[in-house]
DRENTORKOL-3810 file (N, C-alpha, C; in nm, 4 decimals):
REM DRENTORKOL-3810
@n.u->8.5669; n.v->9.8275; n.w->8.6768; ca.u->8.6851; ca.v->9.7486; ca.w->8.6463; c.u->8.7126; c.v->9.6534; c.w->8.7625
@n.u->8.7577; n.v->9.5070; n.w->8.7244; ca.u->8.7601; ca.v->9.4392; ca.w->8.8325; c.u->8.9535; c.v->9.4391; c.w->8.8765
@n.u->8.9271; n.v->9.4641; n.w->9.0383; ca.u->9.0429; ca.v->9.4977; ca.w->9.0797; c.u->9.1015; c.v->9.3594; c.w->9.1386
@n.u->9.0534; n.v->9.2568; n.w->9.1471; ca.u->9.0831; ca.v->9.1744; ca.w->9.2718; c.u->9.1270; c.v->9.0301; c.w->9.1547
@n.u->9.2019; n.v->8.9494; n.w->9.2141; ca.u->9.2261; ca.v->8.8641; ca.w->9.1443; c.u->9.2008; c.v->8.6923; c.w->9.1259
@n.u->9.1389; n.v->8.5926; n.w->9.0501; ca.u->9.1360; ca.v->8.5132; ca.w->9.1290; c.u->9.2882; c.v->8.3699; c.w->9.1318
@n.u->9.2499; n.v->8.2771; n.w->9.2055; ca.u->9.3718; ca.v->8.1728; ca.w->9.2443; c.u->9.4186; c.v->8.1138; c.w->9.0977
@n.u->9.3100; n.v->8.0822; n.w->8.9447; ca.u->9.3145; ca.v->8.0712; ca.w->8.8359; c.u->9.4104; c.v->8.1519; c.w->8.7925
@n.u->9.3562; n.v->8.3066; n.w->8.8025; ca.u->9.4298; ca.v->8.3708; ca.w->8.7191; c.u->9.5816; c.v->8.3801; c.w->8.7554
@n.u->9.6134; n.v->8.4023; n.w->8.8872; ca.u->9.7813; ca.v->8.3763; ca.w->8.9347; c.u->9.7645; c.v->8.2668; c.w->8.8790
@n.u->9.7529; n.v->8.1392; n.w->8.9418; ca.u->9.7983; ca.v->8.0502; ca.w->8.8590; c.u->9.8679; c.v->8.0178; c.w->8.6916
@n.u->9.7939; n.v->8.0867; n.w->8.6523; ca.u->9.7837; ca.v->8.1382; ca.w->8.4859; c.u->9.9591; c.v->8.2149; c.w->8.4697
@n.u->9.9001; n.v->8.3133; n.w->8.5369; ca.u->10.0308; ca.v->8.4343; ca.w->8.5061; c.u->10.1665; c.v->8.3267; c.w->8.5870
@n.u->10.2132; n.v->8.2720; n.w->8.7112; ca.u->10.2770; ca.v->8.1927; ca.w->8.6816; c.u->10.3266; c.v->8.0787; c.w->8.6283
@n.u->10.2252; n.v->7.9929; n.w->8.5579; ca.u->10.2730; ca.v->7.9046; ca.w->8.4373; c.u->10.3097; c.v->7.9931; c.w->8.3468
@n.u->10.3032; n.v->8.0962; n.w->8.3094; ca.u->10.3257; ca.v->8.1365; ca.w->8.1997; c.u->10.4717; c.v->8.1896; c.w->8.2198
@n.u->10.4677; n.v->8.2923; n.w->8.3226; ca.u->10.5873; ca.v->8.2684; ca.w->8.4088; c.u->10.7098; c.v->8.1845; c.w->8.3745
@n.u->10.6693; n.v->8.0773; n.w->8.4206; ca.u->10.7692; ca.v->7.9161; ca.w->8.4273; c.u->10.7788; c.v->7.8742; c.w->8.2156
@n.u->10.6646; n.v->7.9208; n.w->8.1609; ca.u->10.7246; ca.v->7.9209; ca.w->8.0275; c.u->10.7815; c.v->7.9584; c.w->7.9363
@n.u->10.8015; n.v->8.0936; n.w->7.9595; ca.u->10.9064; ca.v->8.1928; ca.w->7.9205; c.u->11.0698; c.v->8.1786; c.w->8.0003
@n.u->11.0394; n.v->8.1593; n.w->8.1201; ca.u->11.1697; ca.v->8.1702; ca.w->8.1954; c.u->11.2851; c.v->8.1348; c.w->8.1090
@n.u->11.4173; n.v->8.1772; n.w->8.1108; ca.u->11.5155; ca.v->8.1160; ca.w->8.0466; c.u->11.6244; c.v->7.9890; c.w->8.0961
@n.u->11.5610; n.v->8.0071; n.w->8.2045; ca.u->11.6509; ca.v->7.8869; ca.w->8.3336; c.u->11.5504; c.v->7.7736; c.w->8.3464
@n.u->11.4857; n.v->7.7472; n.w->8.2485; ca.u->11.4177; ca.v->7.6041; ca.w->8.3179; c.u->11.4907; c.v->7.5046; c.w->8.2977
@n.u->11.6047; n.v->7.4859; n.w->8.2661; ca.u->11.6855; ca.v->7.3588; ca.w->8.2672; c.u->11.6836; c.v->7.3365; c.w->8.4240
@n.u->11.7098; n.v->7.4403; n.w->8.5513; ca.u->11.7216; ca.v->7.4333; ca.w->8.6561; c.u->11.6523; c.v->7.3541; c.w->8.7487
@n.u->11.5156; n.v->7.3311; n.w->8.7313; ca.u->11.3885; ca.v->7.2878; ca.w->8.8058; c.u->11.4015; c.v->7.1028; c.w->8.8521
@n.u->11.4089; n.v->7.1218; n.w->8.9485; ca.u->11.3793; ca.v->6.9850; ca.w->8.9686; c.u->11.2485; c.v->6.9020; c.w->8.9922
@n.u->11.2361; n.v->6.7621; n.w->9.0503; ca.u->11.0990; ca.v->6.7097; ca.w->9.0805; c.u->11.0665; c.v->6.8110; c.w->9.2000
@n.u->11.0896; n.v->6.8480; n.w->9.3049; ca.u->11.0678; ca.v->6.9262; ca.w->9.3640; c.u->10.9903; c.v->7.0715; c.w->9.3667
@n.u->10.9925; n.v->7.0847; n.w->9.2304; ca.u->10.9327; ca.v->7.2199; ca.w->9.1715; c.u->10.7664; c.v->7.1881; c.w->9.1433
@n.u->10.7373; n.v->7.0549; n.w->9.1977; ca.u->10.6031; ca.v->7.0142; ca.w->9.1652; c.u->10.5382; c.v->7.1153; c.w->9.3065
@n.u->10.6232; n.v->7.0923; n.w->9.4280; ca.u->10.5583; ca.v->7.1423; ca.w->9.5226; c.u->10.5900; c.v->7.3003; c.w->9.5200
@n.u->10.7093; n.v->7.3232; n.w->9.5164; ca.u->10.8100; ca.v->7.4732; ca.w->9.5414; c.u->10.8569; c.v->7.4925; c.w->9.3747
@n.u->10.6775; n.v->7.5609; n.w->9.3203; ca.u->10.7004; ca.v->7.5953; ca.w->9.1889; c.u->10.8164; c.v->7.7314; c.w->9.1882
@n.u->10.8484; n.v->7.7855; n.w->9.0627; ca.u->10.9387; ca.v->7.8750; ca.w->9.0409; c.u->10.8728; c.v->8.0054; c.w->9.1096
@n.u->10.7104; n.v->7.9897; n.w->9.1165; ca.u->10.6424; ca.v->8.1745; ca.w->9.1395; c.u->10.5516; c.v->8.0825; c.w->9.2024
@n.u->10.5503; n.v->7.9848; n.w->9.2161; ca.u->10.4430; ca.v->7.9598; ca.w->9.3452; c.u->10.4238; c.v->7.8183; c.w->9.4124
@n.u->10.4384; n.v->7.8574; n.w->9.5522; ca.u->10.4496; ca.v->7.7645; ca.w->9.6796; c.u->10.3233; c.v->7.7304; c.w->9.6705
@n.u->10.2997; n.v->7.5962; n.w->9.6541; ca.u->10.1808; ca.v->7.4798; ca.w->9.6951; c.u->10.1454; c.v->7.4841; c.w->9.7911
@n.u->10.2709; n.v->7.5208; n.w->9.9158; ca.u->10.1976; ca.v->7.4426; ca.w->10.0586; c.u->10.1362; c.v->7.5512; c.w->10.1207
@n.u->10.2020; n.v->7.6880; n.w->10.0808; ca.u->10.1785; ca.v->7.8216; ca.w->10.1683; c.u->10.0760; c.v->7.9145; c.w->10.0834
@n.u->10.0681; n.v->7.8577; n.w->9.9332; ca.u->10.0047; ca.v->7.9653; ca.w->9.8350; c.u->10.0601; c.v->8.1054; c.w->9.8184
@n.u->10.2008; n.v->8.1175; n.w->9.8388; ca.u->10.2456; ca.v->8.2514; ca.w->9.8246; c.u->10.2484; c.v->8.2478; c.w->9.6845
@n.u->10.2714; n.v->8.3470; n.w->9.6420; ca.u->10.3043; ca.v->8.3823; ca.w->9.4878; c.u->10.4210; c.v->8.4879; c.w->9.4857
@n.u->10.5071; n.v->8.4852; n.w->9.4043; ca.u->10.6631; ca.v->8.5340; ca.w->9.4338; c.u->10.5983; c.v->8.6641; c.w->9.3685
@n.u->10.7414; n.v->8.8008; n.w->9.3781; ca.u->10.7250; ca.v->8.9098; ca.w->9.3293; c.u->10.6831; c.v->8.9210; c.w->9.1859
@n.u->10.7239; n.v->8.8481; n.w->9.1110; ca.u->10.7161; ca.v->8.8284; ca.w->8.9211; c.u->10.5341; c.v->8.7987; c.w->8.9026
@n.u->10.4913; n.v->8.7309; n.w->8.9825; ca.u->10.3194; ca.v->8.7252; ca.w->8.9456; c.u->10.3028; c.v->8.8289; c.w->9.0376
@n.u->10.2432; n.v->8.8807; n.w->9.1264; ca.u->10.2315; ca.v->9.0216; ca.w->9.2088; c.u->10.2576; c.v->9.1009; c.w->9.0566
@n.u->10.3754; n.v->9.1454; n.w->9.0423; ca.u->10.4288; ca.v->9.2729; ca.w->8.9525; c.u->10.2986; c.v->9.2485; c.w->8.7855
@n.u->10.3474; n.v->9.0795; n.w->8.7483; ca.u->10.2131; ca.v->9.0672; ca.w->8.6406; c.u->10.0995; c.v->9.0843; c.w->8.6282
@n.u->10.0591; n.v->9.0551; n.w->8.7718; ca.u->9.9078; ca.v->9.0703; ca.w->8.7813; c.u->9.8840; c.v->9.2217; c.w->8.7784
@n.u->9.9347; n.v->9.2937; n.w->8.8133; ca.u->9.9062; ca.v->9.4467; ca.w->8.8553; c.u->9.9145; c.v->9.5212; c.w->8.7259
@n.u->10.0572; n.v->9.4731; n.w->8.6815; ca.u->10.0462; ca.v->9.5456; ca.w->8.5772; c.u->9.9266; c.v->9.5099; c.w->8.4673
@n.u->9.8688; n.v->9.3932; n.w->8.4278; ca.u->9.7628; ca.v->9.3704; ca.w->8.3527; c.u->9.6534; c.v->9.3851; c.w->8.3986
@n.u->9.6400; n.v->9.5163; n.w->8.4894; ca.u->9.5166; ca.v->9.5762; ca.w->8.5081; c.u->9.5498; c.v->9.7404; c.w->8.5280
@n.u->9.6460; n.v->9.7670; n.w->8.4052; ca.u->9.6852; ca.v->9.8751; ca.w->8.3047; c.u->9.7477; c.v->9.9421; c.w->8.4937
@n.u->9.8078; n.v->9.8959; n.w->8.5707; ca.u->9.8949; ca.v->10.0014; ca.w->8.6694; c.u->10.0454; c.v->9.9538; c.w->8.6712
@n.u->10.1057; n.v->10.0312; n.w->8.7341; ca.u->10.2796; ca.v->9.9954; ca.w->8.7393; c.u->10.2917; c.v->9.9874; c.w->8.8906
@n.u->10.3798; n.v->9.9230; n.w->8.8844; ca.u->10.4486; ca.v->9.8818; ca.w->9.0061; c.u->10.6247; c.v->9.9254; c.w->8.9978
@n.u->10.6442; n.v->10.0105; n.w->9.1482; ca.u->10.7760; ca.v->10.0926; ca.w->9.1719; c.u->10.8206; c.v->10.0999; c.w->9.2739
@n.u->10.9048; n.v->10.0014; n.w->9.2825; ca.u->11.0114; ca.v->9.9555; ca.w->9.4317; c.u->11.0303; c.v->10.0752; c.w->9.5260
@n.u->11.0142; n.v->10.0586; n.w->9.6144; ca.u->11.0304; ca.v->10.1926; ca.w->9.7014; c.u->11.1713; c.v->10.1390; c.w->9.7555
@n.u->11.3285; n.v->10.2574; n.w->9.7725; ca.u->11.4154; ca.v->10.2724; ca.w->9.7640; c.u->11.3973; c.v->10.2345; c.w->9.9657
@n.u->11.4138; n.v->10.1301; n.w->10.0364; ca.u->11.4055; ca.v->10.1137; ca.w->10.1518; c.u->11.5012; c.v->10.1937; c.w->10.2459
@n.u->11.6225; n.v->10.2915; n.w->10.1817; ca.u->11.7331; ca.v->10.3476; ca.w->10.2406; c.u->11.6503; c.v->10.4921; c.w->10.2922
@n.u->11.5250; n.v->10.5436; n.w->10.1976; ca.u->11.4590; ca.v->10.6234; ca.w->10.2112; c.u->11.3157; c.v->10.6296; c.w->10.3168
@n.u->11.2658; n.v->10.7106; n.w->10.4393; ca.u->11.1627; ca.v->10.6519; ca.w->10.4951; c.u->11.0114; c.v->10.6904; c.w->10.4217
@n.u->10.9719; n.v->10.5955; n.w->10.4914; ca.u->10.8057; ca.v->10.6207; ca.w->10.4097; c.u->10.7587; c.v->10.7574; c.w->10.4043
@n.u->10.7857; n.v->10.8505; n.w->10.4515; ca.u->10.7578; ca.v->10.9625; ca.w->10.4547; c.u->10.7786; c.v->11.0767; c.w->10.3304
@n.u->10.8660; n.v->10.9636; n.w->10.2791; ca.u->10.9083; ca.v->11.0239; ca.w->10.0881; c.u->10.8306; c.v->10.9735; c.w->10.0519
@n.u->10.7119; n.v->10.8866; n.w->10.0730; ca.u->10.6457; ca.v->10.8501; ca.w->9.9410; c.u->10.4886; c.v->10.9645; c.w->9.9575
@n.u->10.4666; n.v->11.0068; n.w->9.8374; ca.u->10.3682; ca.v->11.1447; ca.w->9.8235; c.u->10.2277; c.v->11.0556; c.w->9.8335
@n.u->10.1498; n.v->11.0072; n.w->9.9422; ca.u->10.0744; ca.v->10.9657; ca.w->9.9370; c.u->9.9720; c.v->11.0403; c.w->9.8644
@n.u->9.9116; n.v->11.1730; n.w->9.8465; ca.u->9.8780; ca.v->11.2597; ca.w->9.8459; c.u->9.8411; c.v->11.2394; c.w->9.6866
@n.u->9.9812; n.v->11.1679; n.w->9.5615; ca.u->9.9827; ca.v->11.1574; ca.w->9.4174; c.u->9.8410; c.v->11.0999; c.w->9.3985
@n.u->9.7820; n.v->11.1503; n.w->9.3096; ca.u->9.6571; ca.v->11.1605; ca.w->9.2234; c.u->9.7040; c.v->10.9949; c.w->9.1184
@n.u->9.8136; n.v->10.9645; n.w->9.0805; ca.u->9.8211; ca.v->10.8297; ca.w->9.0309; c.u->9.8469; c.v->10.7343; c.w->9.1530
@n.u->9.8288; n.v->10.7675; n.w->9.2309; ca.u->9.8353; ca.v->10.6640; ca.w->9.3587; c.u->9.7478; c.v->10.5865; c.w->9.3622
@n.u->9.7505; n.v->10.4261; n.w->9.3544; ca.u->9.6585; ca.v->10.3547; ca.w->9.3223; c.u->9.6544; c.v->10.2875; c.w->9.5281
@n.u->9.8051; n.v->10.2348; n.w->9.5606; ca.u->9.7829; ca.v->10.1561; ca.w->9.6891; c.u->9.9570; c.v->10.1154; c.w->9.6842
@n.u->9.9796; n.v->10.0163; n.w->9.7959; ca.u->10.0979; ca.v->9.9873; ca.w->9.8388; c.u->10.0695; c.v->9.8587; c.w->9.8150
@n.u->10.1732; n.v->9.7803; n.w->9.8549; ca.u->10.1825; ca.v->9.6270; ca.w->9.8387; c.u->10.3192; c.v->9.6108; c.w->9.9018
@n.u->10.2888; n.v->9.5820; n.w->10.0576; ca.u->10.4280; ca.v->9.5139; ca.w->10.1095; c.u->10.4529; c.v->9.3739; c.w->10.1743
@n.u->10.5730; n.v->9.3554; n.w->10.1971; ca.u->10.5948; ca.v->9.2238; ca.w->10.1843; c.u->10.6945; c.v->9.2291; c.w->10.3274
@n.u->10.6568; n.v->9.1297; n.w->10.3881; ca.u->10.7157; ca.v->9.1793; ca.w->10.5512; c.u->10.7318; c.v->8.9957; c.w->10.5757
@n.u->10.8405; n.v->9.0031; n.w->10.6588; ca.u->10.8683; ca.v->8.8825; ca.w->10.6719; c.u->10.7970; c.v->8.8124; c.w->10.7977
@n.u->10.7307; n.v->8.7040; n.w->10.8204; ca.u->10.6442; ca.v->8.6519; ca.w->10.9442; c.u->10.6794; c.v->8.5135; c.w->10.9929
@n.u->10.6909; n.v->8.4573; n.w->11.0894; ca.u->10.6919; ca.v->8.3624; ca.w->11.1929; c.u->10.5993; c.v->8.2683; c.w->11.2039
@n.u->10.5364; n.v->8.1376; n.w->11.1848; ca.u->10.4380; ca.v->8.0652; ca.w->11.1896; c.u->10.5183; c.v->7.9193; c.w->11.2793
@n.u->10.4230; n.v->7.8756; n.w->11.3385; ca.u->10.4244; ca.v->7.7853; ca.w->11.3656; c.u->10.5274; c.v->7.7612; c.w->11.5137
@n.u->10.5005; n.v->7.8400; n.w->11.5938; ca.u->10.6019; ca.v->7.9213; ca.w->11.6392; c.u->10.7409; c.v->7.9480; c.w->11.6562
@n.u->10.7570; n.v->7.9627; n.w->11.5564; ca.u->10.9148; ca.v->8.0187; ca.w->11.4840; c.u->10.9529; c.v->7.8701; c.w->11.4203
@n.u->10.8980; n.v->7.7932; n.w->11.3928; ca.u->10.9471; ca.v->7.6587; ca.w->11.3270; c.u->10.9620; c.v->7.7276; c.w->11.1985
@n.u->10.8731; n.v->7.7957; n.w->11.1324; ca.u->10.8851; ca.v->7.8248; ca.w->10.9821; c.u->10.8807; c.v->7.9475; c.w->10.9685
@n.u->10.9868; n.v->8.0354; n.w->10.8774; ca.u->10.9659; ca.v->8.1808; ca.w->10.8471; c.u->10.9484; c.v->8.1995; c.w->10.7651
@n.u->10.8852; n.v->8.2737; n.w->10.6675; ca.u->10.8489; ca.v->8.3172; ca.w->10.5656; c.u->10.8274; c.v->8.4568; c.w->10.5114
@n.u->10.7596; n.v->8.5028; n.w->10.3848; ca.u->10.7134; ca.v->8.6280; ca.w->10.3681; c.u->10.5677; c.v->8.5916; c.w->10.3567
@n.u->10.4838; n.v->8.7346; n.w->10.3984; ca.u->10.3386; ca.v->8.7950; ca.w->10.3658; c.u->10.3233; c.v->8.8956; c.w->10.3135
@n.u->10.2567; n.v->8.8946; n.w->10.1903; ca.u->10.2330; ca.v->9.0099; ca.w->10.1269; c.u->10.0823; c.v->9.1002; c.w->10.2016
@n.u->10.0617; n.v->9.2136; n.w->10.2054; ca.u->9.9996; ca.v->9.2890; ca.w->10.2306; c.u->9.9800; c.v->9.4061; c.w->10.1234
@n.u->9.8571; n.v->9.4233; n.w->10.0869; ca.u->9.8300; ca.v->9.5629; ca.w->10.0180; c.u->9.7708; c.v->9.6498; c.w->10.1392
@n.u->9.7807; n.v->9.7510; n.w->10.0985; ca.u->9.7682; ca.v->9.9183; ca.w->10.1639; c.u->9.6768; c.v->9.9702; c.w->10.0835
@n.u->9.5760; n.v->10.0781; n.w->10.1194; ca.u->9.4756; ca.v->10.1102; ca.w->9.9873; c.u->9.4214; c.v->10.1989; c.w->10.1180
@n.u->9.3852; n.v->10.3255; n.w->10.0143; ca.u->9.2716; ca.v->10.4236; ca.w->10.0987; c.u->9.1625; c.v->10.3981; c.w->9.9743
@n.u->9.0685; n.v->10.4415; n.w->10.0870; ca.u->8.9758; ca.v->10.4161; ca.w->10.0152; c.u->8.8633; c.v->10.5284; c.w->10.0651
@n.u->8.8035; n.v->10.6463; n.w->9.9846; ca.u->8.7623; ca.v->10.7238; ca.w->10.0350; c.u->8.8232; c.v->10.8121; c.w->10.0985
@n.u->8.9760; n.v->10.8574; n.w->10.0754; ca.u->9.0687; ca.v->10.8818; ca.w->10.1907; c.u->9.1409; c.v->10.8595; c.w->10.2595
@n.u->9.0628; n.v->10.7721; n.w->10.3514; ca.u->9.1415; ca.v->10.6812; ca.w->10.4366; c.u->9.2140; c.v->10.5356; c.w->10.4385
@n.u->9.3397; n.v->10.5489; n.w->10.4875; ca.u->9.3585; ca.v->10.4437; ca.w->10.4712; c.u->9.3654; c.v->10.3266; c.w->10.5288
@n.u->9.3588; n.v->10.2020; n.w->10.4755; ca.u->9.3185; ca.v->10.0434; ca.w->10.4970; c.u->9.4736; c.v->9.9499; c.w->10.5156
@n.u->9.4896; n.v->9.8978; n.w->10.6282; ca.u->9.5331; ca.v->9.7632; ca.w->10.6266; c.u->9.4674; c.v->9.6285; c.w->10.5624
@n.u->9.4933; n.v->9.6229; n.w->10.4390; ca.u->9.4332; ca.v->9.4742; ca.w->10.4194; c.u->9.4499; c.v->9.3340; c.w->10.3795
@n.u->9.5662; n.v->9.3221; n.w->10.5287; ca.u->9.6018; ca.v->9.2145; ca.w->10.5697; c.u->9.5246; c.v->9.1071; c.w->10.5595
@n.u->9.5390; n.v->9.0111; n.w->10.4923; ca.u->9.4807; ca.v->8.8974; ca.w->10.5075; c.u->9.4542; c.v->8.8370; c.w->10.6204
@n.u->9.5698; n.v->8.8141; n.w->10.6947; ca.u->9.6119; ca.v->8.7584; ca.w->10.8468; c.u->9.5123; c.v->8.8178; c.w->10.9462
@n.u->9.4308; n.v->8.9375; n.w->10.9218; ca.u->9.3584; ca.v->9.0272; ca.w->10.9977; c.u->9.2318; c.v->8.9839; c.w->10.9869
@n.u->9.1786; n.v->8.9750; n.w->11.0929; ca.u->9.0049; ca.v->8.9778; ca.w->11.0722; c.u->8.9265; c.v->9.0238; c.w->10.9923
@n.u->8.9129; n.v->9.1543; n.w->11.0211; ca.u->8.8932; ca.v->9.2699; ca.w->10.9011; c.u->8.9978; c.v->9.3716; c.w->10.8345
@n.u->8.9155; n.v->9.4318; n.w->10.7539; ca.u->9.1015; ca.v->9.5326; ca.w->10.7421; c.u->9.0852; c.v->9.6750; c.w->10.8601
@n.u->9.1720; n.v->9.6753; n.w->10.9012; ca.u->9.2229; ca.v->9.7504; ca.w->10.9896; c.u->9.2291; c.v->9.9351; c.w->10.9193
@n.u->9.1984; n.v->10.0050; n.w->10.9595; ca.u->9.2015; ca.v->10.1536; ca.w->10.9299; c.u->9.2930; c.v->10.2425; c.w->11.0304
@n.u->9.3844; n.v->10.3385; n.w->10.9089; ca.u->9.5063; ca.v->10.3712; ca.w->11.0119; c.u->9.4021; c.v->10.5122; c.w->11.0234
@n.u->9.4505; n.v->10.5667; n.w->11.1460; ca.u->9.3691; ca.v->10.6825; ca.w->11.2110; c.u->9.4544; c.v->10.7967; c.w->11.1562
@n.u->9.5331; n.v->10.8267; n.w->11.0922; ca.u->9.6008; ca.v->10.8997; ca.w->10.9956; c.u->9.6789; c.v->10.8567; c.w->10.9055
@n.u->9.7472; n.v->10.9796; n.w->10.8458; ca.u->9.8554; ca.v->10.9409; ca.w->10.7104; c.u->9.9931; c.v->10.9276; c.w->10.8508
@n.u->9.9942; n.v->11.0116; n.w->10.9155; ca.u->10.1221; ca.v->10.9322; ca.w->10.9992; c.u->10.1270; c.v->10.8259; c.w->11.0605
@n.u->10.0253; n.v->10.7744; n.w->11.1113; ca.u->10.0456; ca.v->10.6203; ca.w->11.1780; c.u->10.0290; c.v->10.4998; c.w->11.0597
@n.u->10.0019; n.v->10.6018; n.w->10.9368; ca.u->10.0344; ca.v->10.4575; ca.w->10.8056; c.u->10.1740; c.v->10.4521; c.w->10.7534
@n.u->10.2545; n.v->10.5754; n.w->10.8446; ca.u->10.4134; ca.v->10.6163; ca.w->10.8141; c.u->10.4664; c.v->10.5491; c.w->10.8610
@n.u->10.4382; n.v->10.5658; n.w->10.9838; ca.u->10.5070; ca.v->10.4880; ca.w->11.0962; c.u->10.5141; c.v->10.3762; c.w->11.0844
@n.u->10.3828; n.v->10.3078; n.w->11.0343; ca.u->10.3537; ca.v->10.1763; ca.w->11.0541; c.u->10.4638; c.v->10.1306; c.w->10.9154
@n.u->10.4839; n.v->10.1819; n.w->10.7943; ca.u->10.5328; ca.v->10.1355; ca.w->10.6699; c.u->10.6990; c.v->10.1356; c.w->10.7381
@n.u->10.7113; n.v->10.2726; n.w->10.8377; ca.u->10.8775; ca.v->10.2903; ca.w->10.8349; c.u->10.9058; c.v->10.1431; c.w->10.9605
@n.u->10.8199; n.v->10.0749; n.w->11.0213; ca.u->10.8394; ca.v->10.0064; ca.w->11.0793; c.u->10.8606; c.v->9.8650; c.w->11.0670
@n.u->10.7956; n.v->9.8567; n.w->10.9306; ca.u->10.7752; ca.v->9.7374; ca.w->10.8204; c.u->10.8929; c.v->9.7582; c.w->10.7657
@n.u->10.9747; n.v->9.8627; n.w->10.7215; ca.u->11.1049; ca.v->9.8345; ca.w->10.6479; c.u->11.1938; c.v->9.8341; c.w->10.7170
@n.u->11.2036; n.v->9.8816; n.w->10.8948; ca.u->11.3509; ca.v->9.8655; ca.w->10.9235; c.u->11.3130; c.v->9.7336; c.w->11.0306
@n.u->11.2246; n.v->9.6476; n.w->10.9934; ca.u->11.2147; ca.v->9.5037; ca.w->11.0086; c.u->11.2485; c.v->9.4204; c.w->10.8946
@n.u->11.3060; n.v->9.4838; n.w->10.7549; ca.u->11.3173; ca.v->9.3845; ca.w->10.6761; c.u->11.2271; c.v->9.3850; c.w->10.5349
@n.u->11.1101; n.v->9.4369; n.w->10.6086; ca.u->11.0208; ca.v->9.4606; ca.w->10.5373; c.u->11.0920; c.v->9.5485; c.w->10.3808
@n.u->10.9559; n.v->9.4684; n.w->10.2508; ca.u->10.9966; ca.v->9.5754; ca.w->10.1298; c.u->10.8580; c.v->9.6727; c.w->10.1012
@n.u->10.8779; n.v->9.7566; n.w->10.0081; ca.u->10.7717; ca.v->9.8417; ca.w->9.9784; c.u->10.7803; c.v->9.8461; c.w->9.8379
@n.u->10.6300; n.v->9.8489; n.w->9.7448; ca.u->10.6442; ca.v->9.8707; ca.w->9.6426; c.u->10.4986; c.v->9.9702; c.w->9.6123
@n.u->10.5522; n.v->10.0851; n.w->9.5722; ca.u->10.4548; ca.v->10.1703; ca.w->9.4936; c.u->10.3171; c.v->10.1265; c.w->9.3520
@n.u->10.2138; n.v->10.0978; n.w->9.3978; ca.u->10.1348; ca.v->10.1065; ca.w->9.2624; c.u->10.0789; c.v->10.2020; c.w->9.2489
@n.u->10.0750; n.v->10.2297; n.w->9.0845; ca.u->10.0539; ca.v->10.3584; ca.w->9.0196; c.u->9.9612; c.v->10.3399; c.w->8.9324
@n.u->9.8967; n.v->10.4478; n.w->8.8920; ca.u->9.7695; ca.v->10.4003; ca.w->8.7517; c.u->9.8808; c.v->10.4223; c.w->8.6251
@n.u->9.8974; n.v->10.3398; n.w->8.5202; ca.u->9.9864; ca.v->10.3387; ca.w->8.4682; c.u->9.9470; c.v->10.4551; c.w->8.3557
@n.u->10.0176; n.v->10.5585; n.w->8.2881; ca.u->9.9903; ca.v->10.6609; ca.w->8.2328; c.u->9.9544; c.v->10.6366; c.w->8.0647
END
């Protein structure tokens, strides 16, 4: 099964996105660059394509309650597919802030940073320093969202 997605297919899932929406009276010329689900200049893609794409490769996606630390989430669950967080970052040096999405994924076990921003993906040397690292991502702001194999 193919897990990975390409720039087409987001693309896709947010036009489609922008054609259902019920607020498109809202959009201005401006929306050519700073579409409704996706930034031209940065290539982000908002939460609504993320959540589409995932789910049309039969998994769910489940907000992790940020009041709670990572340490509630049962890494351990047998429908545990990976994480997907979204942490806020600094470019340009501090001229522009933004968000980066990041997925989380073990693989074989262990688990993977696979940060884009990163060279390679990074491997946490346990399930606690992928705790730490998540509880450190949310009381920066950071969000967390659970993917699941959908039942």
């Amino acid at each position: 099964e193919k897990e990975s997605f390409t720039r087409a297919e987001l693309d896709g899932i947010a036009e489609n996105l922008v054609l259902t929406d019920p607020n498109k009276e809202r959009w201005t010329p401006l929306s050519l660059i700073w579409k409704p689900h996706h930034n031209a200049l940065t290539g982000n893609y908002d939460v609504n394509v993320l959540i589409a794409a995932v789910e049309s490769r039969k998994k769910k996606v489940v907000w992790h309650d940020h009041r709670k630390g990572a340490s509630s989430i049962d890494l351990d669950a047998e429908a545990l597919v990976g994480l997907m967080i979204n942490v806020p970052v600094r470019r340009l040096r501090g001229l522009w802030t933004g968000r980066h999405w990041v997925a989380i994924r073990s693989i074989d076990g262990i688990w993977f940073n696979l940060d884009s921003d990163l060279p390679s993906a990074k491997q946490f040397q346990c399930k606690e320093k992928l705790i730490a690292f998540l509880d450190s991502v949310l009381s920066q702001g950071g969000e967390l969202m659970i993917v699941l194999q959908d039942e």
